[in-house]
C-alpha positions in Angstrom: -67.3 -42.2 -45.8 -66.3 -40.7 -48.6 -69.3 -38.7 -49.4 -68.6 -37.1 -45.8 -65.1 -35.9 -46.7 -66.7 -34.2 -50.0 -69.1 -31.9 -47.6 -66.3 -30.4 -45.9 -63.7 -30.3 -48.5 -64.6 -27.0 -49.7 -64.7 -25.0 -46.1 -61.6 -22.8 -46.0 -59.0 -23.3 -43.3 -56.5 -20.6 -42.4 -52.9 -21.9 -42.2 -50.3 -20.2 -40.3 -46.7 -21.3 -40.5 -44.8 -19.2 -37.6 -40.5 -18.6 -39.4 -40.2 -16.8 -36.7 -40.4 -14.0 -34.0 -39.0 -10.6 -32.7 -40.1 -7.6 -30.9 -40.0 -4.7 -32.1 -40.8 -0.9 -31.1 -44.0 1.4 -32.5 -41.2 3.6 -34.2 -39.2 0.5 -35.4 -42.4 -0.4 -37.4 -43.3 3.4 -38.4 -39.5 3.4 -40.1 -40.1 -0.1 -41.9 -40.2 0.3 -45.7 -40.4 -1.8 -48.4 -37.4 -3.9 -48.5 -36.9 -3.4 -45.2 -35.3 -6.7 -43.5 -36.7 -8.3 -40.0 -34.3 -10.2 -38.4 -36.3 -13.2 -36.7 -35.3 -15.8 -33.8 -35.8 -19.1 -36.2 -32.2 -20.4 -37.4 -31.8 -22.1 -40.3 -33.0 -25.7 -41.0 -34.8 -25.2 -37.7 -38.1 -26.7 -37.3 -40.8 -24.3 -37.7 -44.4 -24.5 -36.3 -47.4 -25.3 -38.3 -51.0 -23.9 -37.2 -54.0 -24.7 -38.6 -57.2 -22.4 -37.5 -54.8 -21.1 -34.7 -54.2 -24.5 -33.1 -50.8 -25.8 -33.4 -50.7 -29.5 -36.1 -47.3 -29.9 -36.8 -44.1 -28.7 -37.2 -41.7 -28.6 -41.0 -39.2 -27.1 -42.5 -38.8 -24.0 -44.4 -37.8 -24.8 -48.9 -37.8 -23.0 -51.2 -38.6 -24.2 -55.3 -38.2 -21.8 -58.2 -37.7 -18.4 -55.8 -40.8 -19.2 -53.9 -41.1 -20.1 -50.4 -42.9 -22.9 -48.8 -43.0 -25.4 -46.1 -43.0 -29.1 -45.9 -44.6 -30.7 -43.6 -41.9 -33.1 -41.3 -44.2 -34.3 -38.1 -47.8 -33.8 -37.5 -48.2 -33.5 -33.6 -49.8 -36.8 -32.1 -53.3 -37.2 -30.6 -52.0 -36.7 -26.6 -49.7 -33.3 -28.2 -53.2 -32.4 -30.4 -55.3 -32.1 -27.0 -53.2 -29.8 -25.2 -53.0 -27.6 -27.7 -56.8 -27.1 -27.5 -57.1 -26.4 -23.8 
């Protein structure tokens, strides 16, 4: 088994982690600058979605370590939760 997990542990894998959403206008991006804030509809401490190749895996939890972002995984979605996100 092991030999199988070395053929595929070099194919790249998109990973998305989704902090949040809003909607905003054509203009409302035209003005955006560097700097520029987007306020999003994720709170803080709240559970943020974890996609993998555009199907939803898990959910975690936004942290941040020495000034840089990242996300730690805190539930990885269940077999029966794993299927409907495929259909």
């Amino acid at each position: 088994m092991n030999e199988n997990i070395e053929r595929v542990r070099d194919i790249p894998l998109k990973v998305t982690a989704i902090l949040g959403k809003t909607q905003m206008s054509i203009k409302e991006i035209f003005d955006l600058t560097k700097g520029s804030l987007i306020e999003l509809d994720t709170f803080e401490n709240q559970e943020v979605e974890i996609y993998v190749n555009g199907q939803k895996i898990a959910y975690g939890q936004v942290v941040i370590v020495e000034q840089n972002f990242g996300v730690r995984i805190t539930s990885i979605l269940g077999e029966e939760e794993l299927v409907k996100t495929l259909v």
